[in-house]
PDB file of N, CA, C, O and CB in Angstrom:
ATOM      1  N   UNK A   1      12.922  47.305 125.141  1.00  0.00           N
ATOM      2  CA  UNK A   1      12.967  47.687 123.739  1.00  0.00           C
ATOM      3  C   UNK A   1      13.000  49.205 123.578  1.00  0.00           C
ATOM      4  O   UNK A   1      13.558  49.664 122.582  1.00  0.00           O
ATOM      5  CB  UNK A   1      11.770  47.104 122.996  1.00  0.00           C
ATOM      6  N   UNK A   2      12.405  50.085 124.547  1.00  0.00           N
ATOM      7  CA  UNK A   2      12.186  51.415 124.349  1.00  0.00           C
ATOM      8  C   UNK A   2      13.845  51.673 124.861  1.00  0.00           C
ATOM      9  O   UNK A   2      14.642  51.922 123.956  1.00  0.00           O
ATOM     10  CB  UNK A   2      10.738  52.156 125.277  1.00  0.00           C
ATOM     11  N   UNK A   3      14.110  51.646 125.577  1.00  0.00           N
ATOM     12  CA  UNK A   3      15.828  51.758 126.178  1.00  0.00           C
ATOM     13  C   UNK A   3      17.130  51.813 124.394  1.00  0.00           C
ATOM     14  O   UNK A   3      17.993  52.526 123.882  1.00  0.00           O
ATOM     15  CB  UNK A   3      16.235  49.550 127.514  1.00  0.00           C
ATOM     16  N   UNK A   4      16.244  50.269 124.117  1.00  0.00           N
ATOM     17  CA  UNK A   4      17.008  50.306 122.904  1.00  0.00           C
ATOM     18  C   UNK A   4      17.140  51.446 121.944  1.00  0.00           C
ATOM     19  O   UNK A   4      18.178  52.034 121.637  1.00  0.00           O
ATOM     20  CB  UNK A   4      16.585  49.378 122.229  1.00  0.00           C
ATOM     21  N   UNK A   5      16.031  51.644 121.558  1.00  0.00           N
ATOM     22  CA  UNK A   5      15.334  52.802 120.684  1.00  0.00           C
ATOM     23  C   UNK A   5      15.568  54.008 120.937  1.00  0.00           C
ATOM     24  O   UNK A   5      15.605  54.845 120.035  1.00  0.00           O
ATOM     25  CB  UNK A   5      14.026  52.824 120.700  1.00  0.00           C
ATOM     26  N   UNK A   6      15.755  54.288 122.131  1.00  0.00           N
ATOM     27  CA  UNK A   6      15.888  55.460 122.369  1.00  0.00           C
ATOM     28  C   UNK A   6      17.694  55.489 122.718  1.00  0.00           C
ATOM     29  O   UNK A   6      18.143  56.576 123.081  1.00  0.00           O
ATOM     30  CB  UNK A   6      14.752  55.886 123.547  1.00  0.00           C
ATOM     31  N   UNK A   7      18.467  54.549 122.623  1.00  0.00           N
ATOM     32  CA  UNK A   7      19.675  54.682 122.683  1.00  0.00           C
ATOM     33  C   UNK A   7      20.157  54.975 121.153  1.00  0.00           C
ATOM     34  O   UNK A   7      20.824  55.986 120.931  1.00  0.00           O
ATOM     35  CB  UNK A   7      20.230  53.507 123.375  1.00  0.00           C
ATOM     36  N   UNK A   8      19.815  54.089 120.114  1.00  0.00           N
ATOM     37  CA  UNK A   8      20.003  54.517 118.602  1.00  0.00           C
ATOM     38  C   UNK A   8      19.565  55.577 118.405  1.00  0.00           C
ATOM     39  O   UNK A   8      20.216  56.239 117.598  1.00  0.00           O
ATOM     40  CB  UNK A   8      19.462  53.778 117.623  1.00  0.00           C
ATOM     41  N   UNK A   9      18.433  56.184 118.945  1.00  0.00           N
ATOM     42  CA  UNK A   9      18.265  57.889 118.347  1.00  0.00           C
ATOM     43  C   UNK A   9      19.230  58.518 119.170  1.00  0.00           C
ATOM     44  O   UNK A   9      19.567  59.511 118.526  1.00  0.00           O
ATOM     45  CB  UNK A   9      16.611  58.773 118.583  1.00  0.00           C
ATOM     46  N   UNK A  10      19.722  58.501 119.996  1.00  0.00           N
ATOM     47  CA  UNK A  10      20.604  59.732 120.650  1.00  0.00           C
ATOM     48  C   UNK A  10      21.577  60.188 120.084  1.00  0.00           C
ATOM     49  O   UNK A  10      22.608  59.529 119.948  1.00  0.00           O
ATOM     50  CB  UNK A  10      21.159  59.523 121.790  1.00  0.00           C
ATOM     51  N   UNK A  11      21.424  61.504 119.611  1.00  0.00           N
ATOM     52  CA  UNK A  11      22.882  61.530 119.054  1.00  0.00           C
ATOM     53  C   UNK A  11      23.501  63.157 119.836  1.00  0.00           C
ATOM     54  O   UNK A  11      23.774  64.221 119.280  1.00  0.00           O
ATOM     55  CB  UNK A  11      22.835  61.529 116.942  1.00  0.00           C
ATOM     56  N   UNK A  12      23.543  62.883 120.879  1.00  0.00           N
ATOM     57  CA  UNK A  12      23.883  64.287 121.961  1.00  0.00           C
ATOM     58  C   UNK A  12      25.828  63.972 121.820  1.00  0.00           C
ATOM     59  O   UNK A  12      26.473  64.721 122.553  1.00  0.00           O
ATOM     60  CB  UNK A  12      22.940  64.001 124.305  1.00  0.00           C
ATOM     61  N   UNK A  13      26.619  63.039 121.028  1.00  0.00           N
ATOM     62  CA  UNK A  13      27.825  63.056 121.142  1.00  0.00           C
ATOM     63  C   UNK A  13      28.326  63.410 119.515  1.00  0.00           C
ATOM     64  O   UNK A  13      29.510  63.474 119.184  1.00  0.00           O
ATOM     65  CB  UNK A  13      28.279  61.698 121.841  1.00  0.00           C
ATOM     66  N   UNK A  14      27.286  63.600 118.686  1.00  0.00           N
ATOM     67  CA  UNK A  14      27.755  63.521 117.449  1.00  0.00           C
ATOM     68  C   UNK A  14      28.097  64.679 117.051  1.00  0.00           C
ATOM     69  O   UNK A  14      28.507  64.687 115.891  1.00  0.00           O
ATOM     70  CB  UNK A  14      26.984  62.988 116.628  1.00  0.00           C
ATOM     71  N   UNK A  15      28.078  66.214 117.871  1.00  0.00           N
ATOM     72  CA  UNK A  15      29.016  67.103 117.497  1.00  0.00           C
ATOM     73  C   UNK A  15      29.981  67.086 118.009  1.00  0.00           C
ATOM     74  O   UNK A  15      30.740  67.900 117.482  1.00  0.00           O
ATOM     75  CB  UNK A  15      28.766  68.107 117.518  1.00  0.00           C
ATOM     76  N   UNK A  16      30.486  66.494 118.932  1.00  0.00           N
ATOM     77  CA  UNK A  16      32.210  66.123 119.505  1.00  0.00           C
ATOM     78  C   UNK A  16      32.798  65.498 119.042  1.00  0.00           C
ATOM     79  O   UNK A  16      34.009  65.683 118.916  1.00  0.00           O
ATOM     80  CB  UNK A  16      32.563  65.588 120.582  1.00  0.00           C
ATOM     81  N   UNK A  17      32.027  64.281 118.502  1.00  0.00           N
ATOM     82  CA  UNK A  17      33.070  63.908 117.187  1.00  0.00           C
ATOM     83  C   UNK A  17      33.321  64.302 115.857  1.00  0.00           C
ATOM     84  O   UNK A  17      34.215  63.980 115.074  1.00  0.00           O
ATOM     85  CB  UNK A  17      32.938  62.868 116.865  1.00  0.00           C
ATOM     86  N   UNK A  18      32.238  65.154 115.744  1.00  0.00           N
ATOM     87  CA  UNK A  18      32.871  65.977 114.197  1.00  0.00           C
ATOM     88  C   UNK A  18      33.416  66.904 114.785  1.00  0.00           C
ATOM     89  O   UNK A  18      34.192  67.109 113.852  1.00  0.00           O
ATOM     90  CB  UNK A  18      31.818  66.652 112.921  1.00  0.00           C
ATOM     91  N   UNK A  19      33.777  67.847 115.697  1.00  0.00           N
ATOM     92  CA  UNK A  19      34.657  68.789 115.746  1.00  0.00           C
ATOM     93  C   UNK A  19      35.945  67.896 116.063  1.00  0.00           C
ATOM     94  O   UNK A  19      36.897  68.495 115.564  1.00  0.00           O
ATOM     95  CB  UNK A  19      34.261  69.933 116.768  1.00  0.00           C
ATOM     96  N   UNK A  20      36.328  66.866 116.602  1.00  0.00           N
ATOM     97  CA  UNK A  20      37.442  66.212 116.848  1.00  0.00           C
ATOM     98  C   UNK A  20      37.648  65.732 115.687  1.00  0.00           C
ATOM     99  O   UNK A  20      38.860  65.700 115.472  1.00  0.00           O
ATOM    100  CB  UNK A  20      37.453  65.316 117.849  1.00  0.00           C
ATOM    101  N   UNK A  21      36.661  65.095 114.292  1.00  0.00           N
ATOM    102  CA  UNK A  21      37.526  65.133 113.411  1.00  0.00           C
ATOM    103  C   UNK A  21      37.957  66.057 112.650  1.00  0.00           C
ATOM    104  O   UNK A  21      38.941  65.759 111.972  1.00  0.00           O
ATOM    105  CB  UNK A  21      37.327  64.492 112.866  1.00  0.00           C
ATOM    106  N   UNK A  22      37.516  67.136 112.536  1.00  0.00           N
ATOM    107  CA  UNK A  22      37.831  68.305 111.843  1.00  0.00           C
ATOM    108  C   UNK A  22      39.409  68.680 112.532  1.00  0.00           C
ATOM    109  O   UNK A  22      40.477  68.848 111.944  1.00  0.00           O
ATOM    110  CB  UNK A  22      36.536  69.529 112.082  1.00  0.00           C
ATOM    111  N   UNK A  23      39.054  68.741 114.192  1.00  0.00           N
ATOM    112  CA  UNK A  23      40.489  69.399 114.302  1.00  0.00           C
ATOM    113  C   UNK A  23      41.627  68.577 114.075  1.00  0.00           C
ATOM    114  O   UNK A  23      42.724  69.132 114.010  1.00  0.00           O
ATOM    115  CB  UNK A  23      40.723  69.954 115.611  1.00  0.00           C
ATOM    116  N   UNK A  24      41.530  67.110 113.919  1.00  0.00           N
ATOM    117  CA  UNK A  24      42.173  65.948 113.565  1.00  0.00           C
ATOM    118  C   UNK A  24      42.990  66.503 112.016  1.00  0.00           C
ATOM    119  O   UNK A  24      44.158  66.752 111.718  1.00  0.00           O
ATOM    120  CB  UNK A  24      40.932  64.576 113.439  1.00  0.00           C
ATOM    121  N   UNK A  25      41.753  66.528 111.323  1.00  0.00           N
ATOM    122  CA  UNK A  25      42.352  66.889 109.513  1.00  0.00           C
ATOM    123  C   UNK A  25      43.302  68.120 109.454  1.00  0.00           C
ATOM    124  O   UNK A  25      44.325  68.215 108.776  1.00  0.00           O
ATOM    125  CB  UNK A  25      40.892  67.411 108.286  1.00  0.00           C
ATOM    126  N   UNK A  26      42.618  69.301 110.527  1.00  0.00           N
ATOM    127  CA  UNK A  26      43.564  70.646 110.175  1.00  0.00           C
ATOM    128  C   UNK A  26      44.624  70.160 110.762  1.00  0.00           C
ATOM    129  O   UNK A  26      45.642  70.485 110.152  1.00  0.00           O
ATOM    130  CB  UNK A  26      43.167  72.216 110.756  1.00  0.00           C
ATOM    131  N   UNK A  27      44.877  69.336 111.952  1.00  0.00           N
ATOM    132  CA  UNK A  27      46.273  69.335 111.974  1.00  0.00           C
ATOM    133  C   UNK A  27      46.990  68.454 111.086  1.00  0.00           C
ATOM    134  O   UNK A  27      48.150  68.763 110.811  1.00  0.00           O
ATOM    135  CB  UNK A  27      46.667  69.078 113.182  1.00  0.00           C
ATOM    136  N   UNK A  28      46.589  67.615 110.690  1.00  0.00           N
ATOM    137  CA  UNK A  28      47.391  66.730 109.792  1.00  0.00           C
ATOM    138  C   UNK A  28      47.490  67.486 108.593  1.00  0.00           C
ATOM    139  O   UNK A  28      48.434  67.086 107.911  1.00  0.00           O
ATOM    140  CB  UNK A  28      46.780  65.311 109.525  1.00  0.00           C
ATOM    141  N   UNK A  29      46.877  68.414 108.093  1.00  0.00           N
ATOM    142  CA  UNK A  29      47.365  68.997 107.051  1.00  0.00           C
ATOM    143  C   UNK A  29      48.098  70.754 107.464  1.00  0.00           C
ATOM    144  O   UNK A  29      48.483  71.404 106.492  1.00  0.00           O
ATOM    145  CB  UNK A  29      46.038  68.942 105.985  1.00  0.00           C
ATOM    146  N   UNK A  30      48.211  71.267 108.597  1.00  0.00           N
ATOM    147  CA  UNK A  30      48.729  71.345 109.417  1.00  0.00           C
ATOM    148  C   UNK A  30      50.443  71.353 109.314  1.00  0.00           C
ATOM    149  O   UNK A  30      51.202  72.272 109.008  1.00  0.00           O
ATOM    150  CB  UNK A  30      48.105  70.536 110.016  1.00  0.00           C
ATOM    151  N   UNK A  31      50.734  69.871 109.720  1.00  0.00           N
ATOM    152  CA  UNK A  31      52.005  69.338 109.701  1.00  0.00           C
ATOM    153  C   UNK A  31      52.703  68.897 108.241  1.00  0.00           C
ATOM    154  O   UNK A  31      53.862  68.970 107.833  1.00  0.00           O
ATOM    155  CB  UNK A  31      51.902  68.202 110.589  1.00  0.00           C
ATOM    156  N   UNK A  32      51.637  68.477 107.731  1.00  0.00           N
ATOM    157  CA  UNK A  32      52.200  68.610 106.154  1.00  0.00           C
ATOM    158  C   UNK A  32      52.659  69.610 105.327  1.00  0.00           C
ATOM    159  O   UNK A  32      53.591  69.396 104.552  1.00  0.00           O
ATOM    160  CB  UNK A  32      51.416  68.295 105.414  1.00  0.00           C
ATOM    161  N   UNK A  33      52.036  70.822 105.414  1.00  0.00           N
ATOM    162  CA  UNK A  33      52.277  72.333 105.445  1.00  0.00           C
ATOM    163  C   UNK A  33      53.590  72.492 105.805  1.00  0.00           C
ATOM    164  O   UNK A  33      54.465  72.692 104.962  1.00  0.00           O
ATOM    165  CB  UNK A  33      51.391  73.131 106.402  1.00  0.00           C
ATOM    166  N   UNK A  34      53.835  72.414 107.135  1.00  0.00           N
ATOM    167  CA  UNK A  34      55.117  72.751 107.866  1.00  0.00           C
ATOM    168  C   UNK A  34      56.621  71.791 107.488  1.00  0.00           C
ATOM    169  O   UNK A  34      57.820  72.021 107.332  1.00  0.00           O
ATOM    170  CB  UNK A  34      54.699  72.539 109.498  1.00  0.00           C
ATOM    171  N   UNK A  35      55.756  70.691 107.465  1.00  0.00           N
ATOM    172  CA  UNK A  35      56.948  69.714 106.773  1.00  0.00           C
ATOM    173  C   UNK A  35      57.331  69.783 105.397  1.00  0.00           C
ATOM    174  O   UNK A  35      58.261  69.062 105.036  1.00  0.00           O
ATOM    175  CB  UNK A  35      56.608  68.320 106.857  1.00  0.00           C
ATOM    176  N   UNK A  36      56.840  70.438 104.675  1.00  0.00           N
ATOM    177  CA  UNK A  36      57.266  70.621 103.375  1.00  0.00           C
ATOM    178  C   UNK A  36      57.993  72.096 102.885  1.00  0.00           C
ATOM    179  O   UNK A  36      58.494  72.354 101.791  1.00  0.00           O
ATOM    180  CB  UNK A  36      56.050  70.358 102.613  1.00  0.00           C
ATOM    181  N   UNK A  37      57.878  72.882 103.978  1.00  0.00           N
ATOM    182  CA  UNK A  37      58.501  74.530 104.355  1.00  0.00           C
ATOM    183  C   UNK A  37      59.600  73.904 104.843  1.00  0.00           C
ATOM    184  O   UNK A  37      60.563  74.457 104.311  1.00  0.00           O
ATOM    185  CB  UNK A  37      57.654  75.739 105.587  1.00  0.00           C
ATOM    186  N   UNK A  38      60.009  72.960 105.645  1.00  0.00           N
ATOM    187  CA  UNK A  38      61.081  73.156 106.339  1.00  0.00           C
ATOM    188  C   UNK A  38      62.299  73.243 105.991  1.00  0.00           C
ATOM    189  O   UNK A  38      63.011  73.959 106.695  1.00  0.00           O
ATOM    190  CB  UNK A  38      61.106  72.509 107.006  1.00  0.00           C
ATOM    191  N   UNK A  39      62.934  72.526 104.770  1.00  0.00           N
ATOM    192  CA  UNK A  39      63.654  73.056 104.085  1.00  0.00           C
ATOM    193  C   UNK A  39      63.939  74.208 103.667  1.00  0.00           C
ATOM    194  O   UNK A  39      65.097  74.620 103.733  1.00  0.00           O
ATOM    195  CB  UNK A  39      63.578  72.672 103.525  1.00  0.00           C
ATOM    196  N   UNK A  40      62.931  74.951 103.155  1.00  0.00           N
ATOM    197  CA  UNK A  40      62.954  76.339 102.604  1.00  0.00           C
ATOM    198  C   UNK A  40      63.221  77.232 103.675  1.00  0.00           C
ATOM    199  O   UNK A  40      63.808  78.274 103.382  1.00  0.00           O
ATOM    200  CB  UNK A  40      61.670  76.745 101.914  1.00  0.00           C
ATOM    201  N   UNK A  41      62.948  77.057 104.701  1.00  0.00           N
ATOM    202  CA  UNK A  41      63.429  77.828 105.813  1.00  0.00           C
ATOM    203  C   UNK A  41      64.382  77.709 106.195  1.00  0.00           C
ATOM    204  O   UNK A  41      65.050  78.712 106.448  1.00  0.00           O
ATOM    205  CB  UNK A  41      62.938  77.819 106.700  1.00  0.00           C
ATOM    206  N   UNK A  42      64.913  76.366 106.424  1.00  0.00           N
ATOM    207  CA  UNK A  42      66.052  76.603 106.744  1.00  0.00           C
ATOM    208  C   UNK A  42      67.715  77.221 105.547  1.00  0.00           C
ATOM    209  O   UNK A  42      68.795  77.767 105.772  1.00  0.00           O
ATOM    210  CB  UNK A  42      66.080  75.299 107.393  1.00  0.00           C
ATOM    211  N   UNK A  43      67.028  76.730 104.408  1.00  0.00           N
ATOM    212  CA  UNK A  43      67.372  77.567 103.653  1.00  0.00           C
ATOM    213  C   UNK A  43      67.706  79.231 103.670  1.00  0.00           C
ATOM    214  O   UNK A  43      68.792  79.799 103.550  1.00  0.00           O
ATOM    215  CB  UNK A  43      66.646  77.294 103.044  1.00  0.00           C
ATOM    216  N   UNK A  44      66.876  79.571 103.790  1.00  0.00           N
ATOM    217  CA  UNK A  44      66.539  80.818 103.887  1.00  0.00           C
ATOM    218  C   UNK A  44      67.339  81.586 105.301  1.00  0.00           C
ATOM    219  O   UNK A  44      67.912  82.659 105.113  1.00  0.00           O
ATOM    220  CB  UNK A  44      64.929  80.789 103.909  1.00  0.00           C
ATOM    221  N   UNK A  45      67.334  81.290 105.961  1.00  0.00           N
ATOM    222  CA  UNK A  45      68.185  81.207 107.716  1.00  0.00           C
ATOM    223  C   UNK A  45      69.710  80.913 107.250  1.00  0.00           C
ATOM    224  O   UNK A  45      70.469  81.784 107.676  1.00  0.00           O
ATOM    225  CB  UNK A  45      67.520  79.528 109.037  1.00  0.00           C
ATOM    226  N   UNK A  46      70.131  80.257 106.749  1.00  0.00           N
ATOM    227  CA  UNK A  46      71.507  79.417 105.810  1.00  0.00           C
ATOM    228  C   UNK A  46      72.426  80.919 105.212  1.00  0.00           C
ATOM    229  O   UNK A  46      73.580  81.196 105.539  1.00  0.00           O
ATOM    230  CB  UNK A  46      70.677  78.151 103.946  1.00  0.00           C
ATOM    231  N   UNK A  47      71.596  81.678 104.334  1.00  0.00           N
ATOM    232  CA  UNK A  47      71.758  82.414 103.207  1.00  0.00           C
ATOM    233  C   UNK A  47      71.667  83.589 104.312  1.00  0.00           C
ATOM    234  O   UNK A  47      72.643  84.340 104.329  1.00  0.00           O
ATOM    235  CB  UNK A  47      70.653  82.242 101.821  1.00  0.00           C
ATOM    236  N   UNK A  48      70.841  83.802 105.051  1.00  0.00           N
ATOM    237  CA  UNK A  48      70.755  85.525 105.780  1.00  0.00           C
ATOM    238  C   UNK A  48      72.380  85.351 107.027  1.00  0.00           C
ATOM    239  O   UNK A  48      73.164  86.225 107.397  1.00  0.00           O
ATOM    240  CB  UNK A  48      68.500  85.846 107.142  1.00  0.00           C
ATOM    241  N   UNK A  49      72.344  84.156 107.289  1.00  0.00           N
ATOM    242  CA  UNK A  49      73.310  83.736 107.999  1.00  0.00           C
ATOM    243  C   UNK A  49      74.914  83.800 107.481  1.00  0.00           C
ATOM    244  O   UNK A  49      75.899  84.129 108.142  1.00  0.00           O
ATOM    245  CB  UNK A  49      72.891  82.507 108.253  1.00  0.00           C
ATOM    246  N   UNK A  50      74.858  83.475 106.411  1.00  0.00           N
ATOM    247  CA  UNK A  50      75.890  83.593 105.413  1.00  0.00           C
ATOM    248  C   UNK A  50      76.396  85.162 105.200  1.00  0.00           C
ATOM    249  O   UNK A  50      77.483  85.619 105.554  1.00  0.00           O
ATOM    250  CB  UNK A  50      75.303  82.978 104.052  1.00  0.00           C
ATOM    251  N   UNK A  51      75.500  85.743 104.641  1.00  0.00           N
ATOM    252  CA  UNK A  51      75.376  87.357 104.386  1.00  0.00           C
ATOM    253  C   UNK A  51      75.897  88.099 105.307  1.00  0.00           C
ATOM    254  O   UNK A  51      76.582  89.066 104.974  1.00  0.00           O
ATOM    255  CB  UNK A  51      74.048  87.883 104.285  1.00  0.00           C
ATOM    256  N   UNK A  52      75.678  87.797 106.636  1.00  0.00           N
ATOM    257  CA  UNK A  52      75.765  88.362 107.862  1.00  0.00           C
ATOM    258  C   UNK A  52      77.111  88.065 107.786  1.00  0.00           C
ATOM    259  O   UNK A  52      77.879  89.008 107.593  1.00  0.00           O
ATOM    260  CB  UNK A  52      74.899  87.878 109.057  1.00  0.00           C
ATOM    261  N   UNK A  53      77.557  86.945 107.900  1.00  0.00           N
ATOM    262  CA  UNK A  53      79.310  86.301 108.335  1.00  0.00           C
ATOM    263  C   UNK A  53      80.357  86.823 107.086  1.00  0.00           C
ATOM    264  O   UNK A  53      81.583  86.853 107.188  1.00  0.00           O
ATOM    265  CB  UNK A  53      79.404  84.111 108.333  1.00  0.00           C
ATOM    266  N   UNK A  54      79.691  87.163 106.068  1.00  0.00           N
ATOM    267  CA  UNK A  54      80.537  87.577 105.108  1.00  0.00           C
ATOM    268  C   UNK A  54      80.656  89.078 105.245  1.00  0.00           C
ATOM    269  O   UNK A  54      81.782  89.575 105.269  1.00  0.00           O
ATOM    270  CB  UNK A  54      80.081  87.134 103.778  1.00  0.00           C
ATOM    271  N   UNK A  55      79.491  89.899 105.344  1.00  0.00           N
ATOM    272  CA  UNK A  55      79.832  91.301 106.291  1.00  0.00           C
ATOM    273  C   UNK A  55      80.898  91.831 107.191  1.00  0.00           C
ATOM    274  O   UNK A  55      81.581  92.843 107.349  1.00  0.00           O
ATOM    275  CB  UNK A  55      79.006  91.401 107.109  1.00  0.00           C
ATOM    276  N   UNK A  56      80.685  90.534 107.750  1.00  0.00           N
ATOM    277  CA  UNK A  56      81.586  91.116 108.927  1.00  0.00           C
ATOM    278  C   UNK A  56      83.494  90.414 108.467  1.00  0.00           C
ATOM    279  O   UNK A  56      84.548  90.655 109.055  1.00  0.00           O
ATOM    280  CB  UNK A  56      80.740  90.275 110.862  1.00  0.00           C
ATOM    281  N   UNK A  57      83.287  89.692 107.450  1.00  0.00           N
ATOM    282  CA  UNK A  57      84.609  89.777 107.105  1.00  0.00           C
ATOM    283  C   UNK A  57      85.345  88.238 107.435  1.00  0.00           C
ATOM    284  O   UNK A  57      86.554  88.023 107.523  1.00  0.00           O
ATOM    285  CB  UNK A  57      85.256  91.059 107.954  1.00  0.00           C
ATOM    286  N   UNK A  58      83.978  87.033 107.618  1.00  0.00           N
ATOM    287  CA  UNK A  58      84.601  85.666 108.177  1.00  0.00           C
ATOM    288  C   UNK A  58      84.263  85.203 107.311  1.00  0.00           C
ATOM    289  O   UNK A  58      83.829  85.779 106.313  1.00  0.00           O
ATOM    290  CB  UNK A  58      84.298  84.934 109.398  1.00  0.00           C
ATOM    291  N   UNK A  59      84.429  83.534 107.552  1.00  0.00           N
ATOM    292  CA  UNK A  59      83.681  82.687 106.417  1.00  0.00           C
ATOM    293  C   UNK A  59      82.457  82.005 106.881  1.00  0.00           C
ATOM    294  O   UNK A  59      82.175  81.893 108.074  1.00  0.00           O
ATOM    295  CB  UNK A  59      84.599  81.562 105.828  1.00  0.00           C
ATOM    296  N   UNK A  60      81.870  81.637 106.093  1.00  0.00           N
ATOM    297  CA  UNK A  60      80.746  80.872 106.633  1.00  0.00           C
ATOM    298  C   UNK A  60      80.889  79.793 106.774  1.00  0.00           C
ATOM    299  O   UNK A  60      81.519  79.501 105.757  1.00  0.00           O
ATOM    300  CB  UNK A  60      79.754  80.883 106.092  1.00  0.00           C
ATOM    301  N   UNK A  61      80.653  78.110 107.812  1.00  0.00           N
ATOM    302  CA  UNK A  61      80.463  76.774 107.562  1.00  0.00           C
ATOM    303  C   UNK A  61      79.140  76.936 108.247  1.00  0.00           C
ATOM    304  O   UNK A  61      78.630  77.772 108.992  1.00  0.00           O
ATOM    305  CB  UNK A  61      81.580  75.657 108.097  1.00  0.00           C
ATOM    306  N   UNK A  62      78.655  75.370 107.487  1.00  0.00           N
ATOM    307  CA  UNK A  62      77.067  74.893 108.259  1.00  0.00           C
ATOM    308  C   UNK A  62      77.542  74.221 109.305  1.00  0.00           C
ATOM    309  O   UNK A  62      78.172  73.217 108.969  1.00  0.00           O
ATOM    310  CB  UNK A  62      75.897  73.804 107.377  1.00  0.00           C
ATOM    311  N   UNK A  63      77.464  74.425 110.544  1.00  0.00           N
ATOM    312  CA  UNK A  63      77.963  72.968 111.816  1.00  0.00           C
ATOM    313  C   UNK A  63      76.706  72.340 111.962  1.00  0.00           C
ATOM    314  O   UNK A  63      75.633  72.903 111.744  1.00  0.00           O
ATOM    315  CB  UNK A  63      78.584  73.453 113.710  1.00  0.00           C
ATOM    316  N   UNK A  64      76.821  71.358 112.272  1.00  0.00           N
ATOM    317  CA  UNK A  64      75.586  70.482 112.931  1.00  0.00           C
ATOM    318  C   UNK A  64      74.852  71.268 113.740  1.00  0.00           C
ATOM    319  O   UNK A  64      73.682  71.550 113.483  1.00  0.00           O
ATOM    320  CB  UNK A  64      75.995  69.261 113.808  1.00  0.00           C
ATOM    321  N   UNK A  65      75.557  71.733 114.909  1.00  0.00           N
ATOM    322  CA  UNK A  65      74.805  72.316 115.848  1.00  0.00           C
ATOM    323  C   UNK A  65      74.942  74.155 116.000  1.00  0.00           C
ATOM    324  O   UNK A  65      74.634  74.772 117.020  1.00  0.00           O
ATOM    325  CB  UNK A  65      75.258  71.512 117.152  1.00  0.00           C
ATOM    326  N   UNK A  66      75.371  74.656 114.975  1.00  0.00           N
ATOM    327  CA  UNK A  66      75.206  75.336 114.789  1.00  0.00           C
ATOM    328  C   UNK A  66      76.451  76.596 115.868  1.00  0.00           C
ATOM    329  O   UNK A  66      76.405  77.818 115.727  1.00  0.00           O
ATOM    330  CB  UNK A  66      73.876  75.071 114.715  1.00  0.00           C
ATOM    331  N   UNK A  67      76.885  76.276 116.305  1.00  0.00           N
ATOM    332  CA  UNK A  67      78.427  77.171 116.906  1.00  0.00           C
ATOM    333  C   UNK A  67      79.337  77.089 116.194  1.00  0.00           C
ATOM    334  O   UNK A  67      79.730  76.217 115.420  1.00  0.00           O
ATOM    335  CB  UNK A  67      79.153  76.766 118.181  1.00  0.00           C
ATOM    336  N   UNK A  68      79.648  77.959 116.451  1.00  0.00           N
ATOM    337  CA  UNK A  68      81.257  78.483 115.659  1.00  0.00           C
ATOM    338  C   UNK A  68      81.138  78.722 114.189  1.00  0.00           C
ATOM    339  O   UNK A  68      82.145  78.989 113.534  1.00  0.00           O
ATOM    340  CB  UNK A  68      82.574  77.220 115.743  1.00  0.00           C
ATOM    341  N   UNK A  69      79.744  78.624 113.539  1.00  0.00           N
ATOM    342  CA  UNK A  69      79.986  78.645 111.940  1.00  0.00           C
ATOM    343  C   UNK A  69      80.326  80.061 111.263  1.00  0.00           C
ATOM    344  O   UNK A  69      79.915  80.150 110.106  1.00  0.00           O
ATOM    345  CB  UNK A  69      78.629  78.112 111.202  1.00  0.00           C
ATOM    346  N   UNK A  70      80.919  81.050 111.706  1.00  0.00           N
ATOM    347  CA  UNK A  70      81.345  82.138 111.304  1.00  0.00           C
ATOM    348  C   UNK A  70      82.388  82.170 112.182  1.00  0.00           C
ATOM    349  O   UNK A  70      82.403  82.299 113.406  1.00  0.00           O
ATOM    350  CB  UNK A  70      80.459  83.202 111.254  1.00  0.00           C
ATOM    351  N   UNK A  71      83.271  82.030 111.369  1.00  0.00           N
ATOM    352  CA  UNK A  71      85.073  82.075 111.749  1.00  0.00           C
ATOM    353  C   UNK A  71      85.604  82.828 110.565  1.00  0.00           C
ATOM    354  O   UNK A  71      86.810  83.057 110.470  1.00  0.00           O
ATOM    355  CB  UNK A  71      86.007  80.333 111.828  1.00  0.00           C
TER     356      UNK A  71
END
């Protein structure tokens, strides 16, 4: 019975699991952060990219993978 008792009081693991959930939440909000920028960035990359290709006197396309889009 004392084994028992003294297994329910132990709590020598209960700051590893609150720092694992904490770092759990920052990343999930984290990635939500980033996933909701990602557009805007790439946006933003699109337009400086553009600027650049029109400088120099080409046109701009978006390619998939991204070669050749200043011709």
């Amino acid at each position: 019975m004392v084994r028992i008792a003294r297994f329910l009081n132990d709590e020598s693991g209960a700051t590893a699991v609150e720092y694992g959930l904490i770092a759990a939440l920052v990343s999930i909000a984290a990635v939500v952060a980033f996933g909701s920028t990602g557009e805007t960035i790439l946006e933003a990359f699109t337009g400086i990219t553009e600027d650049f290709c029109v400088a120099i006197g080409g046109d701009f396309v978006l390619t998939n993978d991204g070669n050749n889009s200043c011709s």
